[in-house]
C-alpha positions as CSV (number, residue, x, y, z in Angstrom):
1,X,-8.9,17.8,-2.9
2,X,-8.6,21.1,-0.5
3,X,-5.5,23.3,-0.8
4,X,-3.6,21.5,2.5
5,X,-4.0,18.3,0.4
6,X,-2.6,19.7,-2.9
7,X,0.4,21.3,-0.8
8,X,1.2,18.5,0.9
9,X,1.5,16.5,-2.5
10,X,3.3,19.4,-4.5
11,X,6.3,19.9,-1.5
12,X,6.4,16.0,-1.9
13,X,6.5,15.0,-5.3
14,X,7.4,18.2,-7.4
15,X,10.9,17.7,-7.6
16,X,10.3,13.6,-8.7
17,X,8.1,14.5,-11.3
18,X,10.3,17.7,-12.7
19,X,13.4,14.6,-12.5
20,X,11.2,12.1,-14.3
21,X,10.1,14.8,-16.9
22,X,13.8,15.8,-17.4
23,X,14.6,12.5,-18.2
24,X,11.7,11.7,-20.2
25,X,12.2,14.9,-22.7
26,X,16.0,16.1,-22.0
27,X,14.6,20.0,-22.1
28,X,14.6,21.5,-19.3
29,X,12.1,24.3,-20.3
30,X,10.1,21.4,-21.1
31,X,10.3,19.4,-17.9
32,X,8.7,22.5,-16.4
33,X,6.0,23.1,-18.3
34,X,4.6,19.2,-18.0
35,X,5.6,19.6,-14.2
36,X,3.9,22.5,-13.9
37,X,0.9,20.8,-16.2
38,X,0.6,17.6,-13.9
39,X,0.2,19.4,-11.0
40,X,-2.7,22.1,-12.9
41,X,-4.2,18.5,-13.5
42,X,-3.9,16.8,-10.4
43,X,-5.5,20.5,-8.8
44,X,-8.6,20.7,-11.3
45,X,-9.3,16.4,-11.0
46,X,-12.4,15.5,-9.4
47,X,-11.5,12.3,-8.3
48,X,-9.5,11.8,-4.8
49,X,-6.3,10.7,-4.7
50,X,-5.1,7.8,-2.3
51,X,-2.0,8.0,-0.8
52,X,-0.6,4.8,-1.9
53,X,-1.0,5.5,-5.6
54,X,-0.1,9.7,-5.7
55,X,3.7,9.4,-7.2
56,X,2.4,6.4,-9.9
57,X,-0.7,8.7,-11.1
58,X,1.5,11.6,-11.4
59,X,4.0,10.0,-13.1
60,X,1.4,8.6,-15.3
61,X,-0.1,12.2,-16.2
62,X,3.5,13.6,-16.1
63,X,4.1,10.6,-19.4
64,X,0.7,11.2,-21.1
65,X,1.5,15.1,-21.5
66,X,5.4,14.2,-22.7
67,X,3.3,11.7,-25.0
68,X,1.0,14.8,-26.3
69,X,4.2,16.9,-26.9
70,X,5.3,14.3,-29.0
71,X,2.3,14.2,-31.0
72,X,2.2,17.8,-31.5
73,X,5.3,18.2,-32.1
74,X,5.4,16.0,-35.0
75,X,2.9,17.8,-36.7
76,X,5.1,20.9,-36.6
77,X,7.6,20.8,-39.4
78,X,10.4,23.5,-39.4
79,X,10.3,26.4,-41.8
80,X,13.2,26.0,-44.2
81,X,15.3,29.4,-44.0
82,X,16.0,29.4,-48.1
83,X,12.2,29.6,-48.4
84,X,11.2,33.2,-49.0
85,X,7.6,35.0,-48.9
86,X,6.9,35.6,-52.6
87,X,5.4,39.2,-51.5
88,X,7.6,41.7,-51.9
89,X,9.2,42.9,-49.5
90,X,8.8,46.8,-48.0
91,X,12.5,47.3,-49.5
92,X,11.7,46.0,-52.6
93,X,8.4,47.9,-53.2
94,X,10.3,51.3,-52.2
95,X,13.0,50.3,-55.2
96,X,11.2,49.3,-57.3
97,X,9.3,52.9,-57.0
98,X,12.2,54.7,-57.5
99,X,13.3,52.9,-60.3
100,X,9.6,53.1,-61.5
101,X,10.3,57.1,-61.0
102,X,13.3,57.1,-62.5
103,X,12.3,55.4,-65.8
104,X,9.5,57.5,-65.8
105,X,11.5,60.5,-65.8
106,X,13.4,59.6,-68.4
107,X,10.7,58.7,-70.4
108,X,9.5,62.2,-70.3
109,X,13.0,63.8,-71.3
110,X,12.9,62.1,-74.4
111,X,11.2,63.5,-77.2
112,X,7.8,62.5,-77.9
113,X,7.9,60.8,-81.0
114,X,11.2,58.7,-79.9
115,X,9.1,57.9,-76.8
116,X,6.0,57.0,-78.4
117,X,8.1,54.5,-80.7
118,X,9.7,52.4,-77.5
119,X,6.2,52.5,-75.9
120,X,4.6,50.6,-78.9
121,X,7.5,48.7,-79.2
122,X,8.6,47.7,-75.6
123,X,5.1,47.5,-73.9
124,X,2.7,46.7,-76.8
125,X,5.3,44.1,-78.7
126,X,4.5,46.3,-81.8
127,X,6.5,45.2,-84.7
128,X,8.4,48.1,-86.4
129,X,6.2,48.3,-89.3
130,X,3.6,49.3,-87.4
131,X,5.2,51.7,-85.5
132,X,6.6,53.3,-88.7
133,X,3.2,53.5,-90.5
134,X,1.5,55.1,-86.9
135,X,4.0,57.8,-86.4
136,X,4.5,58.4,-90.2
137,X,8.2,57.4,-90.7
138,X,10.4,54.5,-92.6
139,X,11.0,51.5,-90.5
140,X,15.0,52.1,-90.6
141,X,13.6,55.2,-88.7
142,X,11.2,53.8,-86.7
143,X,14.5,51.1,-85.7
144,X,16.4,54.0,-85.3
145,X,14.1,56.2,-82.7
146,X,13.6,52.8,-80.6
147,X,17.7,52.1,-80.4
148,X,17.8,56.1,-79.5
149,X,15.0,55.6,-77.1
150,X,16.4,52.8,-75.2
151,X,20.3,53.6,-75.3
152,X,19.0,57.3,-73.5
153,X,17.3,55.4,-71.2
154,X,20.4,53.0,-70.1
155,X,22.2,55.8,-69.6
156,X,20.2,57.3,-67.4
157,X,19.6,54.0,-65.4
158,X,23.4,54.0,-65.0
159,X,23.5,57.4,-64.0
160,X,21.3,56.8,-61.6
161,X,23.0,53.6,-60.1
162,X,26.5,55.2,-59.4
């Protein structure tokens, strides 16, 4: 079809198929874009249209790309907005350094022994018999320097917070 063909058939029937795409989908946005589709496909066909049959094949190809939509639509489901990436956030990562820091820090203000008992007990599940025996005290003391230990370090966290 040469150029003065296709304009001749655009002037004509662009409006009727943009009307029967409106009423086919209700969306405007996507009335246009199978209007604007039907004519692409009516531009880039090799066969020849005849007159007497134009407004019925565009309908036709107008309905076949609603149809598509359809289909492809139904594949897409929406995200739900309560569902969360399980990656941690930027946010997150930048709190959860400076907590990091912070416990750190305090970990290094206490003194060594009363660290090294809440490390063997709090990271290594160590029970407090063993953690008596390796640093050399009784286990009331070994109880003793991991209450110390962790009550120094709640303070500071609540320090921190306010």
């Amino acid at each position: 079809m040469d150029e003065l063909d296709f304009a001749s058939i655009y002037e004509r029937y662009s409006r009727d198929v943009y009307r029967f795409a409106i009423y086919l989908s209700g969306d405007l946005a996507v009335a246009q874009d199978i209007t604007a589709e039907t004519f692409v496909r009516v531009w880039t066909s090799e066969t020849p249209l005849r007159a007497e049959t134009v407004k019925g094949y565009l309908f036709t190809i107008a309905r076949n790309l609603y149809l598509q939509s359809l289909r492809r639509s139904s594949r897409h489901v929406a995200l739900d907005e309560s569902l969360r990436d399980p990656a941690p956030t930027v946010q997150s990562r930048v709190e959860q350094a400076a907590e990091w820091s912070s416990v750190a820090a305090g970990l290094r203000a206490l003194p060594e022994i009363d660290r090294a008992a809440l490390i063997m007990r709090a990271m290594h599940d160590l029970p407090y018999e063993e953690i008596a025996r390796a640093l050399g005290l009784s286990v009331a003391n070994a109880r003793v320097k991991v209450h110390r230990a962790r009550s120094a370090l709640s303070t500071l966290a609540s320090r921190s917070r306010t």
